[in-house]
Each structure stands twice: as C-alpha cells, then as structure tokens.
C-alpha positions as CSV (number, residue, x, y, z in Angstrom):
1,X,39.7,270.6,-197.6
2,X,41.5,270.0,-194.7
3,X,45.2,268.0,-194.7
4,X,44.7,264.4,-195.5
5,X,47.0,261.8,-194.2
6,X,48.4,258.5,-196.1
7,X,49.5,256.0,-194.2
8,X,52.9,254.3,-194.6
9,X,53.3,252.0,-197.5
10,X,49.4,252.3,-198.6
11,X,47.2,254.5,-201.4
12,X,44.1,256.6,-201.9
13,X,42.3,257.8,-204.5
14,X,39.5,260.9,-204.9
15,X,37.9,263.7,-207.7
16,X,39.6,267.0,-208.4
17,X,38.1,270.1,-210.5
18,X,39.8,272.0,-213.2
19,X,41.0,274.9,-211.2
20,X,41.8,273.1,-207.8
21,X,45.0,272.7,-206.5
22,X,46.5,269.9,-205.3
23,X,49.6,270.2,-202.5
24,X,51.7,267.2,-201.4
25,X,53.6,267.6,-197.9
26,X,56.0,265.2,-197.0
27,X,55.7,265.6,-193.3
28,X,58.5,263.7,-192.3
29,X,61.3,263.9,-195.0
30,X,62.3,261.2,-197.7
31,X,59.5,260.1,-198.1
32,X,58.3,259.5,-202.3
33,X,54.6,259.6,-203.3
34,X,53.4,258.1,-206.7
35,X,51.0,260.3,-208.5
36,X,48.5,259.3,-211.2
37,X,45.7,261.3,-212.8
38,X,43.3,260.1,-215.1
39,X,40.1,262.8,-217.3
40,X,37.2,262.5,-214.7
41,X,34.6,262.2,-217.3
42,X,36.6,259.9,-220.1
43,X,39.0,257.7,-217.5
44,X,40.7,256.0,-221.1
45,X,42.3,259.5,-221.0
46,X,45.6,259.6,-218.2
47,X,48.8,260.7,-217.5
48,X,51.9,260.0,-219.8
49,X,55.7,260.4,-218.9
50,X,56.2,259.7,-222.3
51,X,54.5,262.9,-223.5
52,X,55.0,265.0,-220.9
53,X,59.2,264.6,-221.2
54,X,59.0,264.9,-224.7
55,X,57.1,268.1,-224.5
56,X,59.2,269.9,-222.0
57,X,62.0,268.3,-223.6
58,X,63.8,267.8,-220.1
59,X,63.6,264.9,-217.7
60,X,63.2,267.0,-214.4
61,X,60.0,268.5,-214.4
62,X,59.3,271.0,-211.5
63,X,57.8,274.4,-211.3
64,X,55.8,275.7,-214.6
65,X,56.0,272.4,-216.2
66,X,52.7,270.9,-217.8
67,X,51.9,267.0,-216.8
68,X,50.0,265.7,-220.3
69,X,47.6,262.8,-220.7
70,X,48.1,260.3,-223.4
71,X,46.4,262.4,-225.5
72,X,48.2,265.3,-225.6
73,X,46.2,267.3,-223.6
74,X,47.5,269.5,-220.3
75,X,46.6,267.6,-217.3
76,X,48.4,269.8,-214.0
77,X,50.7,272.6,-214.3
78,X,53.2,272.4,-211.3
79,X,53.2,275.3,-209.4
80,X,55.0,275.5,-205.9
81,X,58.1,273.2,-205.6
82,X,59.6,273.2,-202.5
83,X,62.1,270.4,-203.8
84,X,62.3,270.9,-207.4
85,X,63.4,267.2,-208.0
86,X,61.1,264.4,-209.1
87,X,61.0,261.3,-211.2
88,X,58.7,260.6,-213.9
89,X,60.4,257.5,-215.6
90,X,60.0,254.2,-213.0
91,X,57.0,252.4,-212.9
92,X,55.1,251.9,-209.2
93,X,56.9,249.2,-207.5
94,X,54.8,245.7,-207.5
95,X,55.0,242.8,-206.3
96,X,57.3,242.0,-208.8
97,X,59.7,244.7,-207.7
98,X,60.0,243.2,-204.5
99,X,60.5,239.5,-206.2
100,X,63.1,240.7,-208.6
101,X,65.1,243.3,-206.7
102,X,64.2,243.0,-203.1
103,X,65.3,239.2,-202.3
104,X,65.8,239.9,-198.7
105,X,62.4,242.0,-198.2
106,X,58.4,240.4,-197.9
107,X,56.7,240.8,-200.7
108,X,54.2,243.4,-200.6
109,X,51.5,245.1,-202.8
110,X,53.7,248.1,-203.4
111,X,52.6,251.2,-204.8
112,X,51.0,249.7,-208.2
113,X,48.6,247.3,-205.7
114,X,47.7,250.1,-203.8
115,X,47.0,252.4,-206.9
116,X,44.9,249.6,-208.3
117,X,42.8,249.3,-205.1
118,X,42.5,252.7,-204.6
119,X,41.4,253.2,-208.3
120,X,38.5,250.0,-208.3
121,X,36.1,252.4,-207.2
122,X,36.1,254.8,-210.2
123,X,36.3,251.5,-212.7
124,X,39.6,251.7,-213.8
125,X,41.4,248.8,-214.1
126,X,45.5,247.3,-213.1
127,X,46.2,247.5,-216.4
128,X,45.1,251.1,-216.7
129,X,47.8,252.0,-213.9
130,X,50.4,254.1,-215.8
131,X,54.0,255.1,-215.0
132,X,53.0,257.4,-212.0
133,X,54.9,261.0,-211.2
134,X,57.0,260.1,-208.6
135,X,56.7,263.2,-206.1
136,X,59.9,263.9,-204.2
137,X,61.7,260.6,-206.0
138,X,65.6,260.9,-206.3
139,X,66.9,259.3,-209.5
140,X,70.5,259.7,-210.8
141,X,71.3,259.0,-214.4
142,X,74.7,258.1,-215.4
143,X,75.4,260.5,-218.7
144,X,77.7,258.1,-220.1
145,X,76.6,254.7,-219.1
146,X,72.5,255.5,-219.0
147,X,72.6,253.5,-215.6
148,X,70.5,254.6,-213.2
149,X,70.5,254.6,-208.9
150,X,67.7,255.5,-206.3
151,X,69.1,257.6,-203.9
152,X,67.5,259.2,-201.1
153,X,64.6,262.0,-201.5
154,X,66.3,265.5,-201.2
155,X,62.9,266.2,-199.6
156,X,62.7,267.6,-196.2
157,X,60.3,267.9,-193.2
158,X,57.3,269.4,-194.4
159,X,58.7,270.2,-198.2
160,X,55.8,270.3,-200.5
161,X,54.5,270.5,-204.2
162,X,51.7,272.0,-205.7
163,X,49.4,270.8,-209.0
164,X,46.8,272.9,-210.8
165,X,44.3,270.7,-211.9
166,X,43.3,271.7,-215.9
167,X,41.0,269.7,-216.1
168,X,38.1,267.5,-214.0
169,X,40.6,264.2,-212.7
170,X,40.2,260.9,-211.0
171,X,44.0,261.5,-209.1
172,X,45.4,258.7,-206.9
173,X,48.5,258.6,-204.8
174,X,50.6,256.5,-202.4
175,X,53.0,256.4,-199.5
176,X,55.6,254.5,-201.3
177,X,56.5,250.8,-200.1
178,X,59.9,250.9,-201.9
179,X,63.1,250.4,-199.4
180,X,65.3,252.7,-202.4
181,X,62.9,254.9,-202.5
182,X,62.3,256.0,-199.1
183,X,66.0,255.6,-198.1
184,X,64.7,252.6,-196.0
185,X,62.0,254.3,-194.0
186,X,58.4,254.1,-194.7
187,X,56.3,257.2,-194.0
188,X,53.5,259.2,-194.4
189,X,52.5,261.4,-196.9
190,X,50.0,264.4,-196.4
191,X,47.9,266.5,-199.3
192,X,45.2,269.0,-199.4
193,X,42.9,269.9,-202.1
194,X,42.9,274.1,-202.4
195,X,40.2,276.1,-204.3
C-alpha cells in the first residue's frame, strides 16, 4: 500500500490483517494522531489503555510493548519507534473539549467526531469510541501533584511508528484537532499498511 494522507484536523478508518504492519509518519513534526483498533470479526472486542498499562506496568509504551483489547487479548506489538513517547491516557478531544477547555477556539468535531464518522461504516457506534493511543502525544505528569500538561510532540519531520497487527482489526485514526496537542498547528498525518 502506498502512503496515505490525513488531512488536518479530520479521520479515517480501514481493515488490517494479522501480520500487517501499520507505520505512522508525521510528515511535518508535532503533529499527534489518535489510534483505535477494534477485532475485525467480533467489533465488541477493542483497545484498552486500561489493560494495556496495567500489563506492561509502565505508562510510556513504545518499542516491544503489546496494545491489548478489553479482553485481554494482544492487539499490535509496537515495533519501530522513531519517537519513543506516546500517550495512552486522554480521551479524543470532542466537542466538549473545545466547550470546556478551549473558550476562545470554535467548536469543532475533534478527534472523537471524526473517529465516530470514520467508524459508521464498519457499525460501530460513538459510544463504542474508546480512549485512543495517542501517537506522538506529549503528556507530562507531575510525580507529586498527579497534575498533568500537554506539551508539544517531541516528534519531528518525518518521525514514525510502527504496529504489528496480531490479529484481523477495524483500525481508525485522526489528524488531531486539539490546539495543546499539536503545539497550535494543525497538520497532516501519513500511514502505510506493510505486508
């Protein structure tokens, strides 16, 4: 498959078999992506932060780490990690995000209406939209206080990660629409499907 594009603050969605990998490329540089991943043939069956944290028992998954579904079962292994920093505890900004923290900005779909269009197709419904792996998303955690800040992706021109499919997904993914997120920019975000 050749290099597919997403446009600036918008989402797609498409199949994936077990032993496909799937490489993000953020082509410009702080730019985050929102990942979800769902069993192709039971889509009740997606990803869990929750599980997939407790599991590696570390909140900074990167390279040789195993993203698990809700029911304990190995969804991606991440393989190449160009930035080695991701976020896997914020939920896909809404409109509701931009309501509540984002009083100065138009309120827009944001990555969770994006996700649920993109997802439509394959039947799965908003409700269905879990906390996504947030590829390339900077998040600081305050050991002391628990308080947390969005800060800029460390991610660079044409940094990329890579996913192993273990099993047969429904995968969607976003350009993020989140001001913090994208250190006020709003980019692309590439991916290709390897066999």
């Amino acid at each position: 498959m050749s290099v597919q594009r997403i446009p600036p603050k918008s989402g797609t969605a498409f199949e994936m078999k077990a032993g496909q990998t799937l490489r993000v490329i953020d082509p410009d540089g702080q730019q985050v992506s929102d990942l979800v991943a769902y069993n192709a043939h039971d889509r009740e069956e997606f990803i869990s932060s929750g599980r997939s944290i407790d599991y590696a028992s570390k909140m900074f998954l990167s390279t040789g780490d195993l993203l698990y579904s809700n029911r304990s079962n190995p969804m991606f292994r991440i393989g190449r990690d160009d930035v080695g920093r991701h976020d896997f505890t914020l939920t896909p900004c809404s409109r509701d995000t931009f309501r509540l923290l984002y009083d100065d900005h138009p309120i827009l779909p944001g990555c969770q209406g994006n996700l649920e269009t993109a997802l439509a197709p394959y039947g799965i419904s908003p409700d269905r939209v879990p906390i996504a792996f947030n590829v390339f998303m900077h998040v600081d955690v305050n050991g002391q206080t628990g308080e947390i800040k969005v800060l800029p992706p460390k991610s660079g021109p044409g940094d990329a990660v890579e996913f192993e499919a273990l099993m047969d997904l429904v995968v969607a993914m976003t350009a993020c629409s989140a001001g913090q997120s994208n250190n006020f920019t709003y980019k692309p975000i590439d991916y290709e499907i390897l066999d």
